[in-house]
SERO-4910 file (N, C-alpha, C, O; in steps of 0.05 Angstrom, whole numbers):
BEGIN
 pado doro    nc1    nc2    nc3   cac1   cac2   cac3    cc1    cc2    cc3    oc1    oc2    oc3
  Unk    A   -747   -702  -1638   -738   -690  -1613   -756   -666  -1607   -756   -648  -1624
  Unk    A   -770   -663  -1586   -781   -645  -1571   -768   -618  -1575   -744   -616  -1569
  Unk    A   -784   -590  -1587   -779   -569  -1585   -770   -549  -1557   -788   -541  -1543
  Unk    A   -745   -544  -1551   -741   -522  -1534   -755   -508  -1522   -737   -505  -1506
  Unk    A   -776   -493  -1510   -793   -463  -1511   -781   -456  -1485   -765   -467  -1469
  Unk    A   -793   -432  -1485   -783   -412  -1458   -802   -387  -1461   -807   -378  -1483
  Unk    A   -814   -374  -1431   -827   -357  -1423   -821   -334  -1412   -822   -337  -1388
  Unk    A   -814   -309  -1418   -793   -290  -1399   -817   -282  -1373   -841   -278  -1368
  Unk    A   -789   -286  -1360   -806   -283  -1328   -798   -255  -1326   -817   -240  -1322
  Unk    A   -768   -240  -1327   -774   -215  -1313   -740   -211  -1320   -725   -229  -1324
  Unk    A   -734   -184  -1319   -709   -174  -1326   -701   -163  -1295   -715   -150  -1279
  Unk    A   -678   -172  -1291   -658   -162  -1260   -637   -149  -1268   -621   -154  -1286
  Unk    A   -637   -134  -1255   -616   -120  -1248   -601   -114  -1215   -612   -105  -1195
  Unk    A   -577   -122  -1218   -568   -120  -1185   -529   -102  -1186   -508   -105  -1198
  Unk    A   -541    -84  -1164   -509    -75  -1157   -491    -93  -1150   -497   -116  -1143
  Unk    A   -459    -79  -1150   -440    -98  -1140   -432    -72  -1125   -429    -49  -1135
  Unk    A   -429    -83  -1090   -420    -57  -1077   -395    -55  -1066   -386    -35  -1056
  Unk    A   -379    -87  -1069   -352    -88  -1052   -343   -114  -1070   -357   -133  -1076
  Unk    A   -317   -109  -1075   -301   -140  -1090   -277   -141  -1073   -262   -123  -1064
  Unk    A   -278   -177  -1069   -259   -180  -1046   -246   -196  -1064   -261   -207  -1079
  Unk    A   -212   -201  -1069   -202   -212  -1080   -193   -233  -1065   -189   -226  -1042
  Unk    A   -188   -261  -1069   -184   -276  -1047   -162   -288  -1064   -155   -309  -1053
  Unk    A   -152   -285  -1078   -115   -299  -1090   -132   -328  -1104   -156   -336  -1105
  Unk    A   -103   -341  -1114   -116   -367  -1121   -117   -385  -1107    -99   -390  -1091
  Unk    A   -138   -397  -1109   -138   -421  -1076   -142   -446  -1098   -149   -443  -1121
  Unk    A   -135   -468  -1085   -143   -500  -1101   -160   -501  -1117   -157   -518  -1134
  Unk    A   -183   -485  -1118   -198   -486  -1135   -210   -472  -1154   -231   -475  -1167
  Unk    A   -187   -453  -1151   -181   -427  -1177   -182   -398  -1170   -169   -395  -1149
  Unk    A   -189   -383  -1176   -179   -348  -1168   -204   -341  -1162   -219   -337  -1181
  Unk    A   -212   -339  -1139   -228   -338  -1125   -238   -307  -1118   -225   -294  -1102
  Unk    A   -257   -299  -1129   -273   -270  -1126   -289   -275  -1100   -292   -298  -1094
  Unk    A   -304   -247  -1079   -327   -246  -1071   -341   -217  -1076   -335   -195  -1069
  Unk    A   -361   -229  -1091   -373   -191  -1092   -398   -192  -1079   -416   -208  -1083
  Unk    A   -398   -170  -1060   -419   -165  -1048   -441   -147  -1059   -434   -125  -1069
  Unk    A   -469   -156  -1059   -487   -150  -1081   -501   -121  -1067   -511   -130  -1046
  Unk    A   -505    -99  -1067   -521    -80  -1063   -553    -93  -1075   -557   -117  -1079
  Unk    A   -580    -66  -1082   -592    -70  -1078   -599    -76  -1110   -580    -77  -1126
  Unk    A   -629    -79  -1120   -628    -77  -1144   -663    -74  -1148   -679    -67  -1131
  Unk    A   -666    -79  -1172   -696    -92  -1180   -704   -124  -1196   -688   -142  -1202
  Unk    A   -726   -124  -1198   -735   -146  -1224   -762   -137  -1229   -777   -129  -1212
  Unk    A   -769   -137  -1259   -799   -132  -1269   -799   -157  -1300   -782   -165  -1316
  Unk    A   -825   -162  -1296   -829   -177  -1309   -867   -182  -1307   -878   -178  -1286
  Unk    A   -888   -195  -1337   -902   -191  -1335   -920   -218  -1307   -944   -219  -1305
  Unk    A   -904   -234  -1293   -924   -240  -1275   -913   -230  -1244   -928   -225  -1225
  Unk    A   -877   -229  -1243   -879   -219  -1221   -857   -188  -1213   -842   -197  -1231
  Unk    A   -850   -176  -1208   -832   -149  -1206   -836   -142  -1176   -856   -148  -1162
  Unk    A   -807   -126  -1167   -799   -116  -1134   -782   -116  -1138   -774   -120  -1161
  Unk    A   -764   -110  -1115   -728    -97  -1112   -719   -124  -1096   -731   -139  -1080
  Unk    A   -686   -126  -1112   -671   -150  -1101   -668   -127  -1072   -671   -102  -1072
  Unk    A   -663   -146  -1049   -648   -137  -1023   -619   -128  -1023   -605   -139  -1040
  Unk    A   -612   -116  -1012   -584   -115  -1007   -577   -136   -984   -593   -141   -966
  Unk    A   -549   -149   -989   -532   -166   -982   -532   -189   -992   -521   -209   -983
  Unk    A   -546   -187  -1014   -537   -204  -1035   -503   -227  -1040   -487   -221  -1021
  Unk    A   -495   -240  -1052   -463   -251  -1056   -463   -257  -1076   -486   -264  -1083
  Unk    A   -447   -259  -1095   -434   -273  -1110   -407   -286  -1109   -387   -275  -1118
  Unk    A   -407   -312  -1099   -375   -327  -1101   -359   -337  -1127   -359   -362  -1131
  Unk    A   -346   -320  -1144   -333   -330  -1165   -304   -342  -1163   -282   -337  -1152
  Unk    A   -311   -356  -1176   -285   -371  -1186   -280   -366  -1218   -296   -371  -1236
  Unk    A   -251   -355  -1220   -244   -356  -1250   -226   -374  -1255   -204   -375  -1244
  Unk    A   -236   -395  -1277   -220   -419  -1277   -197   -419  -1296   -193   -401  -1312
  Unk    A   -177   -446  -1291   -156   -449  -1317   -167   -445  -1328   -160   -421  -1330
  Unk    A   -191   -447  -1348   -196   -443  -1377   -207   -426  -1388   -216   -427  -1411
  Unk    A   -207   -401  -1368   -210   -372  -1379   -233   -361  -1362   -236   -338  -1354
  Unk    A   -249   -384  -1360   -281   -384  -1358   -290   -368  -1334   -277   -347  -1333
  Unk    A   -304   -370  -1317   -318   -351  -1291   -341   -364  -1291   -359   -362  -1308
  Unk    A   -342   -380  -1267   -369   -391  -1252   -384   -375  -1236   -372   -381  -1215
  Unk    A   -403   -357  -1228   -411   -345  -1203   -430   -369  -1194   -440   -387  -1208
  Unk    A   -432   -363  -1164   -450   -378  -1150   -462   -351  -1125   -456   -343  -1103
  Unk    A   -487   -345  -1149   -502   -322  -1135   -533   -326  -1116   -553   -338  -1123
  Unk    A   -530   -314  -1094   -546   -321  -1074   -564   -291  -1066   -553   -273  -1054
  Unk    A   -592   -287  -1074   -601   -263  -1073   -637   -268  -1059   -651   -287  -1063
  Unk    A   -644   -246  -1045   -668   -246  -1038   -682   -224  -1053   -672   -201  -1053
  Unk    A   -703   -229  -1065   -721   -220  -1072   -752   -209  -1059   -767   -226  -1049
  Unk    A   -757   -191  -1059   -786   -172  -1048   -804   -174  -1071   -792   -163  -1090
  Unk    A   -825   -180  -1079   -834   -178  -1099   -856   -150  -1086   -865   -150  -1063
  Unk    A   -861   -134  -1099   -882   -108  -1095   -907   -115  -1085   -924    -98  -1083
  Unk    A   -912   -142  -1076   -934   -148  -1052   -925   -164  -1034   -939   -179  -1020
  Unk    A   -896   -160  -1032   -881   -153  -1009   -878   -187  -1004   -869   -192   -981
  Unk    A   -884   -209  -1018   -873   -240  -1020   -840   -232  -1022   -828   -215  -1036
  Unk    A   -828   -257   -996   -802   -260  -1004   -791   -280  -1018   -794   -303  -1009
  Unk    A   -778   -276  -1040   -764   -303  -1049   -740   -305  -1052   -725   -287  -1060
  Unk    A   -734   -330  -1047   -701   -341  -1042   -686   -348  -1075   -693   -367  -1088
  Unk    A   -665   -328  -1084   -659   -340  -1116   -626   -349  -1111   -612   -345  -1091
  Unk    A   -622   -360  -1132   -597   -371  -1132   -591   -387  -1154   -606   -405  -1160
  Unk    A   -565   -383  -1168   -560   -390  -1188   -526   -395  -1184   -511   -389  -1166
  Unk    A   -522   -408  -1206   -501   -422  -1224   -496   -413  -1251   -516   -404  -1263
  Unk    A   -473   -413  -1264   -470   -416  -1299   -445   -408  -1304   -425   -414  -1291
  Unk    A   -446   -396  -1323   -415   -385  -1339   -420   -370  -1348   -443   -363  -1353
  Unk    A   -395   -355  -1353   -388   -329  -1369   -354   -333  -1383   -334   -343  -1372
  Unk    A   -356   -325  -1402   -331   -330  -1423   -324   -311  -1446   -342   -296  -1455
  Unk    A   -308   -311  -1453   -295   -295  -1479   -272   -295  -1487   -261   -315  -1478
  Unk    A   -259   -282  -1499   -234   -282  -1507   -220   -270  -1477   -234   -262  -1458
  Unk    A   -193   -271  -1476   -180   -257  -1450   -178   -232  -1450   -184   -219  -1430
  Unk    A   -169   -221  -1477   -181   -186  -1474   -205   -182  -1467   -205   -164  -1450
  Unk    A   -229   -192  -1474   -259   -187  -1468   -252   -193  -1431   -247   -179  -1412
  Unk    A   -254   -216  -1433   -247   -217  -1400   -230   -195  -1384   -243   -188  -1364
  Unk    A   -211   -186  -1385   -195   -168  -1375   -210   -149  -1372   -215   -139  -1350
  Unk    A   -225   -138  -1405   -238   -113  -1402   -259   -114  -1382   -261    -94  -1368
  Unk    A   -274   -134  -1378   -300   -130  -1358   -283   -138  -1321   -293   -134  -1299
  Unk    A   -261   -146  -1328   -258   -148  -1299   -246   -123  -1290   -244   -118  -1266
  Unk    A   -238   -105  -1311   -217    -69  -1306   -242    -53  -1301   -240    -34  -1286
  Unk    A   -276    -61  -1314   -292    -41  -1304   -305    -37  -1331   -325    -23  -1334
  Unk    A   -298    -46  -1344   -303    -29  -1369   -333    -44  -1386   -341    -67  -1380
  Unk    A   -348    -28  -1407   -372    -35  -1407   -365    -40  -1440   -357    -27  -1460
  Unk    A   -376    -73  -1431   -368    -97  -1461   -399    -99  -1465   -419   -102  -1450
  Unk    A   -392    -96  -1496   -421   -105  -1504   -421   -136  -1505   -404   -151  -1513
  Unk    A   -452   -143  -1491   -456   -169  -1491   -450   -193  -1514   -443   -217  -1514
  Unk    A   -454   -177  -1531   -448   -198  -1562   -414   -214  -1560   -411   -237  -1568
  Unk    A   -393   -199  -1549   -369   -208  -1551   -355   -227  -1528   -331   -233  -1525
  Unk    A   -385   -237  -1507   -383   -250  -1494   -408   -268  -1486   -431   -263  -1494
  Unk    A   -403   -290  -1469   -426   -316  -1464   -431   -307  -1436   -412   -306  -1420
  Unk    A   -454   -302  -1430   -463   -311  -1397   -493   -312  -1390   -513   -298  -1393
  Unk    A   -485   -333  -1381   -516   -353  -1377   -511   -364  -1352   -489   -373  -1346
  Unk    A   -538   -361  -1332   -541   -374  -1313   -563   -393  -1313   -575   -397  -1334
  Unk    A   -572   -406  -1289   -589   -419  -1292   -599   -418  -1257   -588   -429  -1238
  Unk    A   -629   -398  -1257   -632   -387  -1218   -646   -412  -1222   -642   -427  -1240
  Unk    A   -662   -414  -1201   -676   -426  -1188   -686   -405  -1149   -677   -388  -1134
  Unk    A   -710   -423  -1152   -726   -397  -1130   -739   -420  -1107   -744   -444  -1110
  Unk    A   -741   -406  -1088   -757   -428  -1066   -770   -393  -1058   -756   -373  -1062
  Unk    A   -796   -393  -1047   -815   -379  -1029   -829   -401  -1018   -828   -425  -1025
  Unk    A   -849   -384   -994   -860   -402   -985   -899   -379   -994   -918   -386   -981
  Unk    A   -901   -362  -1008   -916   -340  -1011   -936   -361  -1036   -934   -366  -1060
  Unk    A   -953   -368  -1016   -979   -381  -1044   -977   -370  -1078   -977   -385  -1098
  Unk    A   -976   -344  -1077   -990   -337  -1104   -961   -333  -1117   -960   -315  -1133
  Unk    A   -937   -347  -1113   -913   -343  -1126   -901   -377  -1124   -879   -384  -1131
  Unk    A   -922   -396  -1111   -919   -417  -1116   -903   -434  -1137   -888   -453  -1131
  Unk    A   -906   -429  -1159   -899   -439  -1181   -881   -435  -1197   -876   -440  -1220
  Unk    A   -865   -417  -1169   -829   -415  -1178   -817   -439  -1167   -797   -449  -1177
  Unk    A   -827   -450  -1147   -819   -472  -1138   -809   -497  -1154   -790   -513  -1150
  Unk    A   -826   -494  -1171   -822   -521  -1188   -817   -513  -1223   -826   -523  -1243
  Unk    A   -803   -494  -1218   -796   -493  -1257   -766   -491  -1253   -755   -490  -1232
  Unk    A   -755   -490  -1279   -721   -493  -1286   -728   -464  -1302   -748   -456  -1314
  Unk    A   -702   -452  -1297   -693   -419  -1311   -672   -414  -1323   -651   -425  -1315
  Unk    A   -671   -399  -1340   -651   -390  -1354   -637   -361  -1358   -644   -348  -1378
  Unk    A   -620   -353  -1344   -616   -326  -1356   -592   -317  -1372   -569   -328  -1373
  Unk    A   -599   -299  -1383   -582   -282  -1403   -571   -268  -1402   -577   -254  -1421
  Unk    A   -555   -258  -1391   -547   -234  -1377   -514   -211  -1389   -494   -215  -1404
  Unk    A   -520   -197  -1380   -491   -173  -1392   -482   -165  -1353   -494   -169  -1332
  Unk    A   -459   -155  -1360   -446   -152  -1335   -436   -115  -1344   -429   -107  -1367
  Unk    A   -437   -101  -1326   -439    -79  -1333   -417    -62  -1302   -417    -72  -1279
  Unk    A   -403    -40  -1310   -380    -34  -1287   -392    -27  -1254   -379    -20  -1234
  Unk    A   -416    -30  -1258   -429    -25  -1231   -453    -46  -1220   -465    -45  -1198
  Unk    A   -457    -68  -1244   -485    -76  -1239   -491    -99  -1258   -494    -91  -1280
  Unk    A   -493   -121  -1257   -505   -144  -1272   -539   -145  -1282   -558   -139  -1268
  Unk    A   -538   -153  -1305   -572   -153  -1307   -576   -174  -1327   -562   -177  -1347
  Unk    A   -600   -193  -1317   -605   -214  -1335   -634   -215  -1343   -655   -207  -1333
  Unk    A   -631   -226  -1361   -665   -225  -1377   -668   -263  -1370   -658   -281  -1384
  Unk    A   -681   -266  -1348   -696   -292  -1339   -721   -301  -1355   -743   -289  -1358
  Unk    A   -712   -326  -1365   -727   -337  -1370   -747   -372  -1369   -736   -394  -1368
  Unk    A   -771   -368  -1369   -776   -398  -1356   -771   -421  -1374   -775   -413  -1396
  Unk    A   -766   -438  -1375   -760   -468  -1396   -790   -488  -1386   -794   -502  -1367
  Unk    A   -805   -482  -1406   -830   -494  -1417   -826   -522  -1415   -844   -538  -1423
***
């Protein structure tokens, strides 16, 4: 079986500036947080996320938390790119509670992994277009940040 590899593209960081609680709807307990501004650096590309960013979560029966995050990206020669991701986040229900009251959990006592994906239309950032990503991320009482990486 074929070895794994992966390439780090760049570490993000993004605010959360407003959380809308939306009750439980059919398809579970439904968050919206609105994303303020942020950054990403990394060694091929780095710039500031935009503000108005989203994140639509759902926290499901099984403890778990899906986001479905939608963000624009500036890269520092001023290329825009379109990101957006999927994944999970999980832990025990105290760990959960604690990060949903505000409070700053060390990443080890919990799972969250997304998986962005990018569309530009900016030539020399081309080749986000066509790779699969991975990130790693900690959730923090003001701000999410993930260490992105490419899958080789």
């Amino acid at each position: 079986m074929p070895e794994l590899r992966s390439e780090f593209l760049f570490t993000i960081t993004v605010t959360v500036t407003q959380l809308h609680d939306f009750g439980e709807t059919p398809f579970g307990l439904r968050h919206v947080d609105m994303l303020g501004g942020g950054s990403f650096e990394g060694p091929k590309l780095r710039g500031d996320v935009l503000p108005g960013g989203m994140d639509q979560k759902i926290n499901r029966a099984d403890g778990a938390m899906t986001p479905n995050v939608r963000l624009v990206l500036r890269t520092d020669d001023e290329a825009l790119i379109y990101m957006y991701y999927t994944g999970v986040r999980h832990g025990s229900p105290e760990v959960m509670r604690r990060i949903a009251d505000g409070e700053t959990v060390d990443p080890s006592e919990y799972y969250l992994r997304n998986a962005p994906f990018f569309e530009t239309a900016a030539p020399k950032y081309d080749w986000l277009n066509r790779i699969v990503s991975v990130g790693v991320g900690r959730r923090m009482p003001d701000h999410a940040a993930y260490d992105v990486f490419e899958i080789l």
